[in-house]
PDB file of N, CA, C and O in Angstrom:
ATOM      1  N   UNK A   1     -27.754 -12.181  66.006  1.00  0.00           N
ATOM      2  CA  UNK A   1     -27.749 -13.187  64.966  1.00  0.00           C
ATOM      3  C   UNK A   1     -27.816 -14.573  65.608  1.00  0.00           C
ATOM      4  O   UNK A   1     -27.285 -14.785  66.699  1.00  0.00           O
ATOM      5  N   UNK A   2     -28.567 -15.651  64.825  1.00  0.00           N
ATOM      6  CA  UNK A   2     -28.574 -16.501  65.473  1.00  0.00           C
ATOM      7  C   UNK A   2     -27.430 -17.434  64.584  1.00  0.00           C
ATOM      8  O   UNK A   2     -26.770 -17.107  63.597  1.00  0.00           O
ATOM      9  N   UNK A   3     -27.474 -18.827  65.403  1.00  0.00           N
ATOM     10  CA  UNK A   3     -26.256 -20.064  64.582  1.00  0.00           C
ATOM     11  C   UNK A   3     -27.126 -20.831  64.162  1.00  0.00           C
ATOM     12  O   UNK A   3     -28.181 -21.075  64.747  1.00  0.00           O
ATOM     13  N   UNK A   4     -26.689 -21.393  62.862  1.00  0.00           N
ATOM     14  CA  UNK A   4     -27.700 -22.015  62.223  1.00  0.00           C
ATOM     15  C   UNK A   4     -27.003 -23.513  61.881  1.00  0.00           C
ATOM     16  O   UNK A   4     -26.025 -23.698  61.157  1.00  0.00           O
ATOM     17  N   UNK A   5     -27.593 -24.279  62.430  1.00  0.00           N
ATOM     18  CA  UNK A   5     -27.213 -25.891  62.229  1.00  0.00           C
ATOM     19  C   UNK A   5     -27.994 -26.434  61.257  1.00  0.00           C
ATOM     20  O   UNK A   5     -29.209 -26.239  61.284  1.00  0.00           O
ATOM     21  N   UNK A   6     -27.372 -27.230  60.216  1.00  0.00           N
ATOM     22  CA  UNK A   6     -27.876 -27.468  59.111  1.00  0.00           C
ATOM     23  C   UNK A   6     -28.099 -29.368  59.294  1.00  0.00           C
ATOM     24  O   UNK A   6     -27.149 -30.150  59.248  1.00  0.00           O
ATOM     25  N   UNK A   7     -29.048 -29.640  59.428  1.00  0.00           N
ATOM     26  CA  UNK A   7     -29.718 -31.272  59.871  1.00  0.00           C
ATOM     27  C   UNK A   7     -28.716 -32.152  58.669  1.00  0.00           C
ATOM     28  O   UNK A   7     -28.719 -31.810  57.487  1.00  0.00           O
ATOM     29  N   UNK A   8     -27.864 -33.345  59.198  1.00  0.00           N
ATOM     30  CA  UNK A   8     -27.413 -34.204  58.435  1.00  0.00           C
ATOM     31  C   UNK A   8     -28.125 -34.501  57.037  1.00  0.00           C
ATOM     32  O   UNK A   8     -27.700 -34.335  55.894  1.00  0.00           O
ATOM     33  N   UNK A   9     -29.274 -34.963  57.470  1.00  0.00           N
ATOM     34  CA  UNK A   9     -30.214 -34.984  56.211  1.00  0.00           C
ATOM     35  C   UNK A   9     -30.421 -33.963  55.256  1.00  0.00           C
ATOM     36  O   UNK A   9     -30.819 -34.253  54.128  1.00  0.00           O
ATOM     37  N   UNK A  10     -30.165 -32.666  55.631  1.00  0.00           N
ATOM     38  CA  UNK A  10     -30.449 -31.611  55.195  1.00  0.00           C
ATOM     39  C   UNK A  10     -28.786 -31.718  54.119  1.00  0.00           C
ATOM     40  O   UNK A  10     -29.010 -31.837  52.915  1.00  0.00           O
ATOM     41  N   UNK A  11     -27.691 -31.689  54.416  1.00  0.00           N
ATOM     42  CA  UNK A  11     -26.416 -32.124  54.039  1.00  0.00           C
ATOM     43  C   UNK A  11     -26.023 -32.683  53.294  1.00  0.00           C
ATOM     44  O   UNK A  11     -25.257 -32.358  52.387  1.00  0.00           O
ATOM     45  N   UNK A  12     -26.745 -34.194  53.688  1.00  0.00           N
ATOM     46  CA  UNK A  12     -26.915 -35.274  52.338  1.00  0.00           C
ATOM     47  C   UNK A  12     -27.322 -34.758  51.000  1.00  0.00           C
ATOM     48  O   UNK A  12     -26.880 -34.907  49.861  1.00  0.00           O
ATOM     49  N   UNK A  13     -28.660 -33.872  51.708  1.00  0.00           N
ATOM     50  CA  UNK A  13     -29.014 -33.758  50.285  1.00  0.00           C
ATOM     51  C   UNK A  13     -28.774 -33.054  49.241  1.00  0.00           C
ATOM     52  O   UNK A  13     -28.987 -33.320  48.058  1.00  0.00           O
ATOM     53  N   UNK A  14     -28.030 -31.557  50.033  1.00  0.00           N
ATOM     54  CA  UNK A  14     -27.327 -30.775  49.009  1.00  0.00           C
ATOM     55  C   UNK A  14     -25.924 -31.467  48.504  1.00  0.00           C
ATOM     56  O   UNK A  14     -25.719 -31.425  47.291  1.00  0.00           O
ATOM     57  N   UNK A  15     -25.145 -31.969  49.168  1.00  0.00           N
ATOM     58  CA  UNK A  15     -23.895 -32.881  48.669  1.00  0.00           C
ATOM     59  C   UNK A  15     -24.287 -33.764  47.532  1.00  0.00           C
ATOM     60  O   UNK A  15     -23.477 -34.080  46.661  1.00  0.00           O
ATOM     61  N   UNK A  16     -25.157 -34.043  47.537  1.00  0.00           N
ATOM     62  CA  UNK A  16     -25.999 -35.430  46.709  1.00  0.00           C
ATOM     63  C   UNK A  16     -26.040 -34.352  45.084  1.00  0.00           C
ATOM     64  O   UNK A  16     -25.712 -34.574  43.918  1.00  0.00           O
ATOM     65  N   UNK A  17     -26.524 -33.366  45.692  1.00  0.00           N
ATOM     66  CA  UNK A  17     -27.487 -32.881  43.923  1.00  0.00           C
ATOM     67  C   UNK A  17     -25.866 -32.331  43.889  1.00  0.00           C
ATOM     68  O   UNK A  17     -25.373 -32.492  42.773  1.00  0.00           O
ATOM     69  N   UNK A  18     -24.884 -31.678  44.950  1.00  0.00           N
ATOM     70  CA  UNK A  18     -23.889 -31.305  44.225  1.00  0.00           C
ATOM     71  C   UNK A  18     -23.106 -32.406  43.290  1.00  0.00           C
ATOM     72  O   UNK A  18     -22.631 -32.220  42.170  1.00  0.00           O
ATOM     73  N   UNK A  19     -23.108 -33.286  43.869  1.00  0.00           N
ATOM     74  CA  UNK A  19     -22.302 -34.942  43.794  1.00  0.00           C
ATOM     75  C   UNK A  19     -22.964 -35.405  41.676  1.00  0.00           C
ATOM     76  O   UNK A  19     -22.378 -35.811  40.672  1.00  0.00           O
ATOM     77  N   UNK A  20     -24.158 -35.080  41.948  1.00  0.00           N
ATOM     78  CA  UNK A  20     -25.184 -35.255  40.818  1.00  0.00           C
ATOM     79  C   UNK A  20     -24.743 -34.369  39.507  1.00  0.00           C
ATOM     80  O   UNK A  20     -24.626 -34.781  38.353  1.00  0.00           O
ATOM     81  N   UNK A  21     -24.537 -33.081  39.987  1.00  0.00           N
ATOM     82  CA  UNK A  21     -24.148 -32.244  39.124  1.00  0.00           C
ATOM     83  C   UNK A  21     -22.742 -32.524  38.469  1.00  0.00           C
ATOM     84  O   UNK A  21     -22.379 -32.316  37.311  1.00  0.00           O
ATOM     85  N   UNK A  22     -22.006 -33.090  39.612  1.00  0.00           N
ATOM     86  CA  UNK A  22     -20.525 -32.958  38.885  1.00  0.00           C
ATOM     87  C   UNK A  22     -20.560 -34.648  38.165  1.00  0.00           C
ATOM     88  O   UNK A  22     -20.138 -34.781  37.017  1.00  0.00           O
ATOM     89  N   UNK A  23     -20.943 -35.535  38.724  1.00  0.00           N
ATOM     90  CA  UNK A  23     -21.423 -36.420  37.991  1.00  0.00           C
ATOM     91  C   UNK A  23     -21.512 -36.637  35.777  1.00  0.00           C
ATOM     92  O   UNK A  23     -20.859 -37.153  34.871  1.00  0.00           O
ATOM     93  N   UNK A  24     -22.935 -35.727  36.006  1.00  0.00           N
ATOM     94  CA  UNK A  24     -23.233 -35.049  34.791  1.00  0.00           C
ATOM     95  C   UNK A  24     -22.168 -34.729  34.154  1.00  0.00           C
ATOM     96  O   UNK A  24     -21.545 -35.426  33.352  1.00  0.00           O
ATOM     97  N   UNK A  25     -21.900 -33.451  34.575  1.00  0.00           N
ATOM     98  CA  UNK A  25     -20.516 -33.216  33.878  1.00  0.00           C
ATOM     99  C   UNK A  25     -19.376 -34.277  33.500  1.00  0.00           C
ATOM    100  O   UNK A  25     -18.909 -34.584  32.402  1.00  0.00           O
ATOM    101  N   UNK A  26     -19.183 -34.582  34.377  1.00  0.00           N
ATOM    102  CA  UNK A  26     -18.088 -35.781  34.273  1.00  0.00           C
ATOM    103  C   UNK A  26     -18.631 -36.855  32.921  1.00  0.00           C
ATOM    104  O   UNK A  26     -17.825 -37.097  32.023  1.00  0.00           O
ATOM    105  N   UNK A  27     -19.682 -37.300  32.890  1.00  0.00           N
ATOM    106  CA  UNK A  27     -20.001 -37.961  32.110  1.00  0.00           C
ATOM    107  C   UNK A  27     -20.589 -37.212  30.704  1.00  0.00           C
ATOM    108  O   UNK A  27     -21.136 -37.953  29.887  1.00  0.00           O
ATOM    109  N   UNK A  28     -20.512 -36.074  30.466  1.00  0.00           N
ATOM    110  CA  UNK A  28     -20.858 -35.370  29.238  1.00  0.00           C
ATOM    111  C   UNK A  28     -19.495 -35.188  28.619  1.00  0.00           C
ATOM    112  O   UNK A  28     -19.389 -35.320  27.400  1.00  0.00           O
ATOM    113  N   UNK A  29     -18.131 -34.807  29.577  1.00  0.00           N
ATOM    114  CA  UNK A  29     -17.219 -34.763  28.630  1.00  0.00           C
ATOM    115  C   UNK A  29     -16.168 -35.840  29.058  1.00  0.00           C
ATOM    116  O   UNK A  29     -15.098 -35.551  29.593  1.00  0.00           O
ATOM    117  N   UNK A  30     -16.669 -37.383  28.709  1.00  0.00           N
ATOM    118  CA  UNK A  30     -16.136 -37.869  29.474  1.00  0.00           C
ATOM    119  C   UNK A  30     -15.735 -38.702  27.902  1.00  0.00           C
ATOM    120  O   UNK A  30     -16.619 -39.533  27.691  1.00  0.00           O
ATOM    121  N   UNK A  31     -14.757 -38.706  26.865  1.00  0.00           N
ATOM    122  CA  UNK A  31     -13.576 -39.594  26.261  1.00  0.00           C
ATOM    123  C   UNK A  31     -14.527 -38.097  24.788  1.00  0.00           C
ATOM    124  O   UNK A  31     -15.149 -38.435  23.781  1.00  0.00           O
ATOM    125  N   UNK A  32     -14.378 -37.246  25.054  1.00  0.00           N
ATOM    126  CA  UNK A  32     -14.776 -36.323  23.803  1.00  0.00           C
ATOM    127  C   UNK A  32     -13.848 -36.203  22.890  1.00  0.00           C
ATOM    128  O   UNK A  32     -14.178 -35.685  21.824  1.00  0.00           O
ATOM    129  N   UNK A  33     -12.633 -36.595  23.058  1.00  0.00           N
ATOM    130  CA  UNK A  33     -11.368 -36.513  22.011  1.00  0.00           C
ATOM    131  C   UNK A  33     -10.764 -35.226  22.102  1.00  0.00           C
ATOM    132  O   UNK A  33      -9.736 -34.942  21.487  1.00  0.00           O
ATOM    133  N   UNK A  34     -11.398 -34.409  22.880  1.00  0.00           N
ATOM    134  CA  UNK A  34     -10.592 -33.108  23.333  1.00  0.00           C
ATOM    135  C   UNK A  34      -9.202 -32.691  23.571  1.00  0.00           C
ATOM    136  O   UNK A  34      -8.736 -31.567  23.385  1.00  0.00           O
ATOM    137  N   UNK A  35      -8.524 -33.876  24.062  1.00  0.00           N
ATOM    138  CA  UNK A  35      -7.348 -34.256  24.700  1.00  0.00           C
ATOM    139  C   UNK A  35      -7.383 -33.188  25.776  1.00  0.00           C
ATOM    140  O   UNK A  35      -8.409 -32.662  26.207  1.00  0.00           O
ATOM    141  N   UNK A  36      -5.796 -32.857  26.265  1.00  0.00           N
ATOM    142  CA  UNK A  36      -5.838 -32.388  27.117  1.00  0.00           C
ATOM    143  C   UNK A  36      -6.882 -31.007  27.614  1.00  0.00           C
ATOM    144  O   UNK A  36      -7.158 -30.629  28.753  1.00  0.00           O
ATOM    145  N   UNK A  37      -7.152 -30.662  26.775  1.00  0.00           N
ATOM    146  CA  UNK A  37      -8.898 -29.220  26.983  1.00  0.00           C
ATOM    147  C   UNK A  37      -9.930 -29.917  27.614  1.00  0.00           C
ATOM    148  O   UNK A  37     -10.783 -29.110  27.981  1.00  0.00           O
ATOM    149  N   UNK A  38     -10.396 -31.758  28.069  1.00  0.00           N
ATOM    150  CA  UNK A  38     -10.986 -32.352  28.615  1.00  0.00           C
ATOM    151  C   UNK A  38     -11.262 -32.205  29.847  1.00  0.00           C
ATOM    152  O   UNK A  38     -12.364 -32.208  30.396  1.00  0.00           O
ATOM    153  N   UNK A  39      -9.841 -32.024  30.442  1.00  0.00           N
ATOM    154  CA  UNK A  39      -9.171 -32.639  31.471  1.00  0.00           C
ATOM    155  C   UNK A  39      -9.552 -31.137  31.958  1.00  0.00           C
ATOM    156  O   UNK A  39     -10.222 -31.001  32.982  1.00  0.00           O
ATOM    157  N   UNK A  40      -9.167 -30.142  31.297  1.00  0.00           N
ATOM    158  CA  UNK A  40      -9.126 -28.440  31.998  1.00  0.00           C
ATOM    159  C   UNK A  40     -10.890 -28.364  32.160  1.00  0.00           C
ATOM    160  O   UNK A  40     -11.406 -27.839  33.147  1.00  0.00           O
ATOM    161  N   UNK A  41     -11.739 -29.000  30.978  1.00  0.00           N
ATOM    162  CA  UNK A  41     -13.113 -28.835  31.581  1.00  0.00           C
ATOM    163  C   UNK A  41     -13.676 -29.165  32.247  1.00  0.00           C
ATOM    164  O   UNK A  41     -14.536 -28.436  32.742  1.00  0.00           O
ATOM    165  N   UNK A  42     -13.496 -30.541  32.660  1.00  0.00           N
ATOM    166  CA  UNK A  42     -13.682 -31.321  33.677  1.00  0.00           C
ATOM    167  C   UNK A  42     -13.396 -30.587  34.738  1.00  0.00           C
ATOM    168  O   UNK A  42     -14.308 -30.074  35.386  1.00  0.00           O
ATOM    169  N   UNK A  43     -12.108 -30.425  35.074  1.00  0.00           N
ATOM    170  CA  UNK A  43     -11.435 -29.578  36.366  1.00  0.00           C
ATOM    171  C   UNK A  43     -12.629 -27.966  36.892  1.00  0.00           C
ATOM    172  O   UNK A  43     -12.960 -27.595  38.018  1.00  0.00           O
ATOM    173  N   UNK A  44     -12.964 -27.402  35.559  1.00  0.00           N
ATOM    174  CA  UNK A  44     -13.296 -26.180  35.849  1.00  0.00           C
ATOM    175  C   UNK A  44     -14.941 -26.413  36.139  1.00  0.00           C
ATOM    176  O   UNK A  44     -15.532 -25.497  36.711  1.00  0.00           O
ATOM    177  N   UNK A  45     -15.659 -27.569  35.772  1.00  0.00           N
ATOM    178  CA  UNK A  45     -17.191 -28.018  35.991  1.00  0.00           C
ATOM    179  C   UNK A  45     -16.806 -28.447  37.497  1.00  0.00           C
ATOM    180  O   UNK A  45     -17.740 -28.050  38.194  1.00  0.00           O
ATOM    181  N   UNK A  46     -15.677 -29.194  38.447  1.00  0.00           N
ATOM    182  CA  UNK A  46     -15.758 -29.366  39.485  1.00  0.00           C
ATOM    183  C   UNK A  46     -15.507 -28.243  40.170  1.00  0.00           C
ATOM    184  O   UNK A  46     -16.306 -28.203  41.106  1.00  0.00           O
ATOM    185  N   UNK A  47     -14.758 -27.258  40.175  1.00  0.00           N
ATOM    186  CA  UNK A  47     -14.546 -26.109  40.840  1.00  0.00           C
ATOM    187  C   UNK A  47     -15.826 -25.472  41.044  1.00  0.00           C
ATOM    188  O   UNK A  47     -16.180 -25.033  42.139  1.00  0.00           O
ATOM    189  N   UNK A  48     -16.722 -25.405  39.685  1.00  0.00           N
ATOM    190  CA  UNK A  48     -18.072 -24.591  39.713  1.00  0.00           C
ATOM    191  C   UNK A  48     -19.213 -25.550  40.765  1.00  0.00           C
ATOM    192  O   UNK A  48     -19.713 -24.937  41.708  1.00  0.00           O
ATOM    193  N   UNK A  49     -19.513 -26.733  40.609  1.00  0.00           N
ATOM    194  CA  UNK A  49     -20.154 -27.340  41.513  1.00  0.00           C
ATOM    195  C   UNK A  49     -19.876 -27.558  42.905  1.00  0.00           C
ATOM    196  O   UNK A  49     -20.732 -27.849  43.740  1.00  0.00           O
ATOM    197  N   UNK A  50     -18.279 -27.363  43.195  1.00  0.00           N
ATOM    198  CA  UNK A  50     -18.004 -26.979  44.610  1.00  0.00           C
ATOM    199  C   UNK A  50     -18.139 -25.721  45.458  1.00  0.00           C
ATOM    200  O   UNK A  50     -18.444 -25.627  46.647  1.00  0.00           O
ATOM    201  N   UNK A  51     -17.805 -24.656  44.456  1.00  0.00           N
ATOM    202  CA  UNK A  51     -18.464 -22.709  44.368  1.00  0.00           C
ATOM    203  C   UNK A  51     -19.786 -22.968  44.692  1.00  0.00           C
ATOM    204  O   UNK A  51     -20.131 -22.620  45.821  1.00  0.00           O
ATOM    205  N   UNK A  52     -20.833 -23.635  43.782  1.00  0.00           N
ATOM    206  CA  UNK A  52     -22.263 -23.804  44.021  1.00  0.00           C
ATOM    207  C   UNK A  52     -22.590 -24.389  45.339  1.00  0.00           C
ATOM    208  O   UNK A  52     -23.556 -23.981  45.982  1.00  0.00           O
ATOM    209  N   UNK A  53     -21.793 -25.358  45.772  1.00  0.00           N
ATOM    210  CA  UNK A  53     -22.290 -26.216  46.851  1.00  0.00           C
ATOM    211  C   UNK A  53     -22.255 -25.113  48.437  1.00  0.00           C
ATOM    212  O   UNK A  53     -23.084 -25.179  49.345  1.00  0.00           O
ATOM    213  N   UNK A  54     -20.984 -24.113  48.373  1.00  0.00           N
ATOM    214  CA  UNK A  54     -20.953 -23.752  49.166  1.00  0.00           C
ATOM    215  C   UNK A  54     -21.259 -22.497  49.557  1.00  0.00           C
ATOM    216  O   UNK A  54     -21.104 -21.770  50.538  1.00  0.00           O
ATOM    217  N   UNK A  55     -21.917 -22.462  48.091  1.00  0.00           N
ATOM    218  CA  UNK A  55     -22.992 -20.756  48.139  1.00  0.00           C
ATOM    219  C   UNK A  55     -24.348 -21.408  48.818  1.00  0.00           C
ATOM    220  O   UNK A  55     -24.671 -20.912  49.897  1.00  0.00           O
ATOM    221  N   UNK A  56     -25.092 -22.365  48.347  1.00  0.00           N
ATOM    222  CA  UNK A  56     -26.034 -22.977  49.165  1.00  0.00           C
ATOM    223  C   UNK A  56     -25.780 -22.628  49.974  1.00  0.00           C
ATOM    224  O   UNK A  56     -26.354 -21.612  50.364  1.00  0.00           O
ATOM    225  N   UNK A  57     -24.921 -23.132  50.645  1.00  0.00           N
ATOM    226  CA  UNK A  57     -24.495 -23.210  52.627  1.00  0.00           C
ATOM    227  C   UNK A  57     -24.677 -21.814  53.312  1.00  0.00           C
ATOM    228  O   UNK A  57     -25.390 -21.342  54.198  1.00  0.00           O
ATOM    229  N   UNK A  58     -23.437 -21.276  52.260  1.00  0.00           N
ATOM    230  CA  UNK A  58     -23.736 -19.678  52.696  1.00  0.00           C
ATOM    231  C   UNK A  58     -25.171 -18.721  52.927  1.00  0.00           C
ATOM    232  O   UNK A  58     -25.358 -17.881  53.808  1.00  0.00           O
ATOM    233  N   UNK A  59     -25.936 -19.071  52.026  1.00  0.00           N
ATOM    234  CA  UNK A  59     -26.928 -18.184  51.549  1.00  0.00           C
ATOM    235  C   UNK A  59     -28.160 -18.915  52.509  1.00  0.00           C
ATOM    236  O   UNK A  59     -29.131 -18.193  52.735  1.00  0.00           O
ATOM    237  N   UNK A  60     -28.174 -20.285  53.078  1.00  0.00           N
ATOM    238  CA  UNK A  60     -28.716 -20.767  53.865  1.00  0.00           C
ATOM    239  C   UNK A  60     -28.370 -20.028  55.336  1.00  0.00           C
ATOM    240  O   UNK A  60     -29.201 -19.695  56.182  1.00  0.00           O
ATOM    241  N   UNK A  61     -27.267 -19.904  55.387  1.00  0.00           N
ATOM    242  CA  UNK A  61     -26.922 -19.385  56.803  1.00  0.00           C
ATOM    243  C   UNK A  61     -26.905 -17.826  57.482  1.00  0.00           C
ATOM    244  O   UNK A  61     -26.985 -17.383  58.628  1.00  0.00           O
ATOM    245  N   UNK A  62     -26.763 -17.280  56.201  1.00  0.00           N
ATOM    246  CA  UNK A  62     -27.011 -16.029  55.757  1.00  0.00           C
ATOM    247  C   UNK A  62     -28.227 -15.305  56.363  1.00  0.00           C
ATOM    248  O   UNK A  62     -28.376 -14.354  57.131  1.00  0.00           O
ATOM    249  N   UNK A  63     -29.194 -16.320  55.566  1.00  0.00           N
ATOM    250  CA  UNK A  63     -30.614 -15.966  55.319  1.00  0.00           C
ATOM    251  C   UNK A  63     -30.982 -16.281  56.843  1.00  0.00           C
ATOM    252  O   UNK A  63     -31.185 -15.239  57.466  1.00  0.00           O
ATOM    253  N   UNK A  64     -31.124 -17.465  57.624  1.00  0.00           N
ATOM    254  CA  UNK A  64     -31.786 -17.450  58.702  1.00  0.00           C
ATOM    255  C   UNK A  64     -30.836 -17.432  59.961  1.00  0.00           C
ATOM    256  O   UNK A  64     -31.302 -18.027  60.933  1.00  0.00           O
ATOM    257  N   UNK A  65     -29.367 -16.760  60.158  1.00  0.00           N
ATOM    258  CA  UNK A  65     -29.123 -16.194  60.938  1.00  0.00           C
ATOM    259  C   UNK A  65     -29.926 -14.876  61.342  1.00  0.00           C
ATOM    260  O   UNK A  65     -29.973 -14.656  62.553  1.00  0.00           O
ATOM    261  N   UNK A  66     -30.421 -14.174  60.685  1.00  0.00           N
ATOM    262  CA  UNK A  66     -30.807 -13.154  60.931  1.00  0.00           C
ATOM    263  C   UNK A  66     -31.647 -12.658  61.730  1.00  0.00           C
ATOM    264  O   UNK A  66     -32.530 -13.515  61.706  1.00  0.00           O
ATOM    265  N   UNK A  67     -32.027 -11.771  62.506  1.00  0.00           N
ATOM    266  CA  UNK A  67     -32.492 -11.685  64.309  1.00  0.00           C
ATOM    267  C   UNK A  67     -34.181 -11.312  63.935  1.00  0.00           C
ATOM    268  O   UNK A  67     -34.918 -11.300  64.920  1.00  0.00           O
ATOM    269  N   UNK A  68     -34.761 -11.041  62.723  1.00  0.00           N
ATOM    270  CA  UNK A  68     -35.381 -11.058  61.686  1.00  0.00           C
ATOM    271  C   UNK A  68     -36.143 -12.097  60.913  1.00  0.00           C
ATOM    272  O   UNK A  68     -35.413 -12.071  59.922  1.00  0.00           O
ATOM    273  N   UNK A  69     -36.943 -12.881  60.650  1.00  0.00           N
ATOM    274  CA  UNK A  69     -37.003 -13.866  59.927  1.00  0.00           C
ATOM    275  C   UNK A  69     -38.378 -13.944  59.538  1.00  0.00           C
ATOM    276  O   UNK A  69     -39.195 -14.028  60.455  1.00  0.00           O
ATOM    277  N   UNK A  70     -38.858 -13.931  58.176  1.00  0.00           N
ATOM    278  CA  UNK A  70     -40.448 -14.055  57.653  1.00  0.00           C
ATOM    279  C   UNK A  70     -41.081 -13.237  58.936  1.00  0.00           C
ATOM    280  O   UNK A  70     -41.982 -13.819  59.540  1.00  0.00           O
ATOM    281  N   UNK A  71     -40.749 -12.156  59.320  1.00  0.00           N
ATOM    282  CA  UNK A  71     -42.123 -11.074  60.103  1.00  0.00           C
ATOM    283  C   UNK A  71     -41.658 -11.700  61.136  1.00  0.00           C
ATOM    284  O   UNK A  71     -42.810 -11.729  61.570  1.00  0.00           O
ATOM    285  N   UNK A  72     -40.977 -12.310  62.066  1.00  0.00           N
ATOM    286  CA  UNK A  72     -41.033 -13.211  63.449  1.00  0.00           C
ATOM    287  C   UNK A  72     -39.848 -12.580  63.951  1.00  0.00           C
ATOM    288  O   UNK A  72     -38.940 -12.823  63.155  1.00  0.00           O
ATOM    289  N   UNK A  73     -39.401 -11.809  65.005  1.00  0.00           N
ATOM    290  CA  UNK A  73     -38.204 -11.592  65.597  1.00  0.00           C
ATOM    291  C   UNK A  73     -38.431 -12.635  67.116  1.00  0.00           C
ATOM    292  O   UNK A  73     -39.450 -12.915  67.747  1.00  0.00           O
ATOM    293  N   UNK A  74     -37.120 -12.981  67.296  1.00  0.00           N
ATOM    294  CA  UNK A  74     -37.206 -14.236  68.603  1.00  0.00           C
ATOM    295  C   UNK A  74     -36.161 -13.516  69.115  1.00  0.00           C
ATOM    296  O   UNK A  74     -35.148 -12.947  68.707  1.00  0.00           O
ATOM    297  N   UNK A  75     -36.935 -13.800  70.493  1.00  0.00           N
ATOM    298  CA  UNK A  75     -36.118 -12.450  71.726  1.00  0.00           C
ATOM    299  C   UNK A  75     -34.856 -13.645  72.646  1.00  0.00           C
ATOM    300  O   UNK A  75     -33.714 -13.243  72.871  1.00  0.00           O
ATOM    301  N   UNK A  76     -35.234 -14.832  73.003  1.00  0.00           N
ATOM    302  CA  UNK A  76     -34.614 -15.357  74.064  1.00  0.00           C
ATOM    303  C   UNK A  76     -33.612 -16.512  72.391  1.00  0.00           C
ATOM    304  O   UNK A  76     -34.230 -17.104  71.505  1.00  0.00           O
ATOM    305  N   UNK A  77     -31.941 -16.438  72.542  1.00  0.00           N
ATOM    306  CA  UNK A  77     -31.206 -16.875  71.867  1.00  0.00           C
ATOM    307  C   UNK A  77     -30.979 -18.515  72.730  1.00  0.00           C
ATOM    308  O   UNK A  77     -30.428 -19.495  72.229  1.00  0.00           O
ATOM    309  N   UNK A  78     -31.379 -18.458  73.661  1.00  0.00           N
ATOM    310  CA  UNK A  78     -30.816 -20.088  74.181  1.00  0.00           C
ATOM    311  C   UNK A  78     -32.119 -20.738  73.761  1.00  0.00           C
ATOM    312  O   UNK A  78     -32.222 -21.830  74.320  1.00  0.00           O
ATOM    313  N   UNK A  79     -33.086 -20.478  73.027  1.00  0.00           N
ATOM    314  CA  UNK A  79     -34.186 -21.746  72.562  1.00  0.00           C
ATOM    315  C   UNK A  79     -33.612 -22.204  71.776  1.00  0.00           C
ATOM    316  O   UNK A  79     -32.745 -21.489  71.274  1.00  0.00           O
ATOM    317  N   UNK A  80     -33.713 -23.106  71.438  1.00  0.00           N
ATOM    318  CA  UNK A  80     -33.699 -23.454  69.565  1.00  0.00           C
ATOM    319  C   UNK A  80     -34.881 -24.004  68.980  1.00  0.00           C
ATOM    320  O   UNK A  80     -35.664 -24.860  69.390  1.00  0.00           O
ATOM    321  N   UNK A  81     -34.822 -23.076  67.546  1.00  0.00           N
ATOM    322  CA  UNK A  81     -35.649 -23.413  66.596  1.00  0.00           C
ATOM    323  C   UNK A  81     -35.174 -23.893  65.779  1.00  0.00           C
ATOM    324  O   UNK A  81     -34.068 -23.662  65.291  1.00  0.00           O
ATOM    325  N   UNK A  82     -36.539 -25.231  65.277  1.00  0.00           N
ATOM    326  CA  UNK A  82     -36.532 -26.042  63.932  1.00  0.00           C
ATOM    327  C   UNK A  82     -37.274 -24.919  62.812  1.00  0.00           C
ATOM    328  O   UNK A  82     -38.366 -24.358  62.895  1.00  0.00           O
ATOM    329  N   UNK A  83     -36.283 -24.846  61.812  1.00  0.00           N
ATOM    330  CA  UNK A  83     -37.179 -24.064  60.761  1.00  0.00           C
ATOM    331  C   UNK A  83     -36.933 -25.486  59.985  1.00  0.00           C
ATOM    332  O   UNK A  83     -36.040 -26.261  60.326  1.00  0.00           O
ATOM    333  N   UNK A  84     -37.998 -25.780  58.704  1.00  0.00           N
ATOM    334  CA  UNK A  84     -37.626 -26.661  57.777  1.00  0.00           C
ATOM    335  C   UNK A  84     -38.431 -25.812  56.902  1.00  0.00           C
ATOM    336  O   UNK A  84     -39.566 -25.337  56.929  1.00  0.00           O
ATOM    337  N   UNK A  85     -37.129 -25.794  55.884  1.00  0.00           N
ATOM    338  CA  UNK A  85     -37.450 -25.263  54.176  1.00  0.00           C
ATOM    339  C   UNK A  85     -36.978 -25.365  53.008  1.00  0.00           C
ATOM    340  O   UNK A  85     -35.945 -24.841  52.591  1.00  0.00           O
ATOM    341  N   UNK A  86     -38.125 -26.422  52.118  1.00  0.00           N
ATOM    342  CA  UNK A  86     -37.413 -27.108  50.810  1.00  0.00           C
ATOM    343  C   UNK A  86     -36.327 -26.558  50.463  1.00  0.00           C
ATOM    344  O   UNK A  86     -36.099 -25.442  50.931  1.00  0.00           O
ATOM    345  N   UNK A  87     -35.587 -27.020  49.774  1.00  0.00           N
ATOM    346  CA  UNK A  87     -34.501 -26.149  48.876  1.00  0.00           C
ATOM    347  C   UNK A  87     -34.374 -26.636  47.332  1.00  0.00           C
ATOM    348  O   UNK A  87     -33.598 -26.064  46.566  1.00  0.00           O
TER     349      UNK A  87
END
C-alpha cells in the first residue's frame, strides 16, 4: 500500500465546500422560531458536514493507497507519484 499525501490546495478545497455546506445550513435555519429544535438542527447539519468531510479524506486515501491503481501497479515504493484528480 502506498501513503497518500493530500496537496494543501487539495485541503483548502475540500474544507472550503465543507465550510460552504455548513454555512448553508447555518443560514437556512438560522432565527426559524424553532426555539430550542434550532439549535439541535443546526448541531446535527454540523456533525453531518464534518462525517462528510472526513469520508472524502477517507475514500481519497482508500482509493489510491492501493498497490493497484486505474490498470498501473508501481513496483519501487520510494518514488513518489503526483496523481491529480478533480473531486
Amino acid at each position: 500500500m502506498y501513503r497518500v499525501l493530500i496537496s494543501e490546495a487539495s485541503q483548502n478545497k475540500i474544507d472550503d465546500y465543507s465550510n460552504y455546506l455548513w454555512e448553508y445550513y447555518d443560514r437556512l435555519f438560522d432565527d426559524t422560531g424553532l426555539g430550542y429544535a434550532e439549535d439541535i438542527i443546526k448541531k446535527q447539519y454540523k456533525q453531518s458536514t464534518d462525517i462528510l468531510r472526513d469520508n472524502i479524506y477517507d475514500s481519497i486515501e482508500n482509493t489510491l493507497s492501493l498497490d493497484t491503481l486505474y490498470g498501473y501497479s508501481f513496483d519501487s515504493i520510494e518514488q513518489v507519484y503526483t496523481i491529480t484528480l478533480p473531486i
